[in-house]
C-alpha positions as CSV (number, residue, x, y, z in Angstrom):
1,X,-1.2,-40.8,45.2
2,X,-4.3,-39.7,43.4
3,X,-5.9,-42.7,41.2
4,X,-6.5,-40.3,38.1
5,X,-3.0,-39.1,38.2
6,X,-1.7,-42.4,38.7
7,X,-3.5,-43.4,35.3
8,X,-2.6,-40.8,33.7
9,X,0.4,-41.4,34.5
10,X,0.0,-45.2,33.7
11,X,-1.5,-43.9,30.2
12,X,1.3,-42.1,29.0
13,X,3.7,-45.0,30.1
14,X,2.1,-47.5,27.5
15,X,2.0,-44.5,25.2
16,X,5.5,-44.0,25.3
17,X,6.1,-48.2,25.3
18,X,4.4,-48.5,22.6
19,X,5.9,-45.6,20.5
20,X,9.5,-47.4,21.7
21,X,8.5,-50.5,20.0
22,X,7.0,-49.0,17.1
23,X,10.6,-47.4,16.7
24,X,12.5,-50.4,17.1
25,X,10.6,-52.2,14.5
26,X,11.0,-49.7,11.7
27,X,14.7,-50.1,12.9
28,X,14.8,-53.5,12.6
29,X,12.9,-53.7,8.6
30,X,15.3,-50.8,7.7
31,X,18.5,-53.0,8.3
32,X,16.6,-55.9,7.3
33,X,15.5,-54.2,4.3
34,X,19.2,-53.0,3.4
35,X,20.4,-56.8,3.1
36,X,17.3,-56.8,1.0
37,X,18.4,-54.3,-2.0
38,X,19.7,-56.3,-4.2
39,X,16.0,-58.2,-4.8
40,X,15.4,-54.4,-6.4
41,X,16.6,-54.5,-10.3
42,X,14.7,-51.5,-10.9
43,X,17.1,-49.1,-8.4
44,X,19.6,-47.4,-10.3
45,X,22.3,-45.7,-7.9
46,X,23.2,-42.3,-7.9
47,X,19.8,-41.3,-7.5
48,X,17.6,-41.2,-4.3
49,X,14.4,-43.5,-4.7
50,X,11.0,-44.0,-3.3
51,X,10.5,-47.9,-3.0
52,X,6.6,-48.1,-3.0
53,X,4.6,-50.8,-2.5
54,X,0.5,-51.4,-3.6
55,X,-1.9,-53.4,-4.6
56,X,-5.0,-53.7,-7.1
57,X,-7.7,-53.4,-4.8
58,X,-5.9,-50.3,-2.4
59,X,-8.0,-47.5,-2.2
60,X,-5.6,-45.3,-0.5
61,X,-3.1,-45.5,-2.8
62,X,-5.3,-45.1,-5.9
63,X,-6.4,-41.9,-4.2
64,X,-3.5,-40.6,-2.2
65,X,-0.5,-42.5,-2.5
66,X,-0.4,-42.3,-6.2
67,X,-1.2,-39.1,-6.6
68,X,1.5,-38.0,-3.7
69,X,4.1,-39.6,-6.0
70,X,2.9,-38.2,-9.6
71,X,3.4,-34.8,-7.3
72,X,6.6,-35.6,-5.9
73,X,8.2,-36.0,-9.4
74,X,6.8,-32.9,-11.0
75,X,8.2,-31.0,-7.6
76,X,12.0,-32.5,-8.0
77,X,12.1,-32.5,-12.5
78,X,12.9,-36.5,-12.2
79,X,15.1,-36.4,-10.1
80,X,14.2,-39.3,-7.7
81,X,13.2,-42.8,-8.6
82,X,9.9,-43.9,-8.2
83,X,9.7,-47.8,-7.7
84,X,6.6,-49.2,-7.6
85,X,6.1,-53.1,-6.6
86,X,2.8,-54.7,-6.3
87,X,2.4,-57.0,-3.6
88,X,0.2,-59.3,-5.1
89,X,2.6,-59.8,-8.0
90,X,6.1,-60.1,-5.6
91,X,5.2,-61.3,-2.1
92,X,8.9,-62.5,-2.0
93,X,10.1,-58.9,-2.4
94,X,7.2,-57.4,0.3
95,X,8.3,-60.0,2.9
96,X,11.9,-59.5,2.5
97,X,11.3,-55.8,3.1
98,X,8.7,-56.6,5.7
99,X,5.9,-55.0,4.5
100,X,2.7,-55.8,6.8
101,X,0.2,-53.6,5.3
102,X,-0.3,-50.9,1.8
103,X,0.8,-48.6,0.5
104,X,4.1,-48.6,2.7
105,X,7.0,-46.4,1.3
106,X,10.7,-46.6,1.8
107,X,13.3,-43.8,1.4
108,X,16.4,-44.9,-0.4
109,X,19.4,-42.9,-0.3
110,X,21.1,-42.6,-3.6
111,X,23.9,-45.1,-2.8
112,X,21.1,-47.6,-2.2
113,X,20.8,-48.0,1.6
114,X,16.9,-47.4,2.8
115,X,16.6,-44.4,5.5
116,X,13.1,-44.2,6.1
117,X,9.7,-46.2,6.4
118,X,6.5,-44.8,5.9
119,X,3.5,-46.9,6.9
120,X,0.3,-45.6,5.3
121,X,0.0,-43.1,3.5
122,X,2.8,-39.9,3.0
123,X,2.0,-37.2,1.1
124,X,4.9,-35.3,-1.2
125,X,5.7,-32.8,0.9
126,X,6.7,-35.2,3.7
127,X,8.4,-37.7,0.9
128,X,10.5,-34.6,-0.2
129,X,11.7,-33.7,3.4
130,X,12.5,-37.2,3.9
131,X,14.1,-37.8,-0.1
132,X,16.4,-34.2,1.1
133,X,17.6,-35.5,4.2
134,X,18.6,-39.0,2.5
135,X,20.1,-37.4,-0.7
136,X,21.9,-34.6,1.4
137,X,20.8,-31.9,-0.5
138,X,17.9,-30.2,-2.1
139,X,15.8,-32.1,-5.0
140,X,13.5,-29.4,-5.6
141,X,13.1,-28.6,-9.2
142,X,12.1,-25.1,-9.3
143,X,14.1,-24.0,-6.1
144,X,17.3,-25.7,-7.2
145,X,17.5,-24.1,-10.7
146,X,16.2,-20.8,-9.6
147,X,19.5,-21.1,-7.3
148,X,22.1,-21.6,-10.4
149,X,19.9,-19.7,-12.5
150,X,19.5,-16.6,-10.5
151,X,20.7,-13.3,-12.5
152,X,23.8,-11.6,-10.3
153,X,22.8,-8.2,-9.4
154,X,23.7,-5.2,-11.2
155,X,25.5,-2.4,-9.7
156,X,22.6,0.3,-11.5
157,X,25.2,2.4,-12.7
C-alpha cells in the first residue's frame, strides 16, 4: 500500500478515536452531572436552564460568553434560566459537574435533567437550538407570539 495513503489513513483513525472519546466523556459528566442537580438551588423546574460556569479573570466569557447569554434572554422574553456559578467561589459545585476548563455551559431540560455540554464558548444561536431540542418546543420570543398572535385571514368580501 502507498505510505501517504496509509497515513492518511492512520490520520483520520486517531481523528475519529479521539472524537470517540471526546463523546464518551461529555456522556459520562452529563450522567454524572444529573446525580449532581440537586447541589443547584437556583434551578427552578418547569423551565429549561443554561447552567454556566466562569470566573473573574476569563476573558472569553467577559467578551463572548456573557454577552451570548444577555442575547439568548432577549431572543426567548425570559423564558429560560440563566445560572451563573463562578468557579472560584464553588469548586465543589464545578467538580461535581466536572468542569475542566471556562466558561463551560450545560443545557438543562425543564424537568431538571442536563442534555448538553458546551466546552468553550457557544454563542446564542447555538444555545437556542440546543435550549429547543431540550424543552421540546420553540422558546423564541418573537416567533412564538407572532404564532398565537397572528391575525386570521379575512375572506375580502
Amino acid at each position: 500500500m502507498n505510505p501517504i495513503i496509509l497515513r492518511a489513513l492512520m490520520a483520520v483513525g486517531i481523528a475519529a478515536a479521539g472524537f470517540a472519546v471526546y463523546l464518551l466523556v461529555n456522556r459520562l459528566i452529563l450522567k454524572r452531572a444529573a446525580k449532581k442537580l440537586l447541589g443547584l438551588d437556583e434551578f427552578n423546574p418547569g423551565r429549561p436552564a443554561v447552567l454556566y460556569f466562569t470566573m473573574e479573570g476569563c476573558i472569553p466569557c467577559k467578551t463572548t460568553q456573557r454577552p451570548a447569554l444577555a442575547a439568548l434572554k432577549e431572543m426567548t422574553g425570559g423564558k429560560v434560566q440563566v445560572i451563573e456559578v463562578d468557579v472560584v467561589e464553588r469548586p465543589d459545585l464545578a467538580e461535581s459537574w466536572g468542569v475542566l476548563s471556562v466558561p463551560t455551559t450545560f443545557i438543562i431540560d425543564p424537568s431538571g435533567q442536563p442534555r448538553q455540554i458546551n466546552h468553550g464558548v457557544a454563542l446564542a444561536e447555538k444555545l437556542l437550538d440546543q435550549l429547543e431540542k431540550a424543552a421540546g418546543r420553540p422558546l423564541k420570543g418573537d416567533e412564538a407570539q407572532s404564532q398565537v398572535e397572528a391575525p386570521a385571514p379575512t375572506s375580502g368580501d
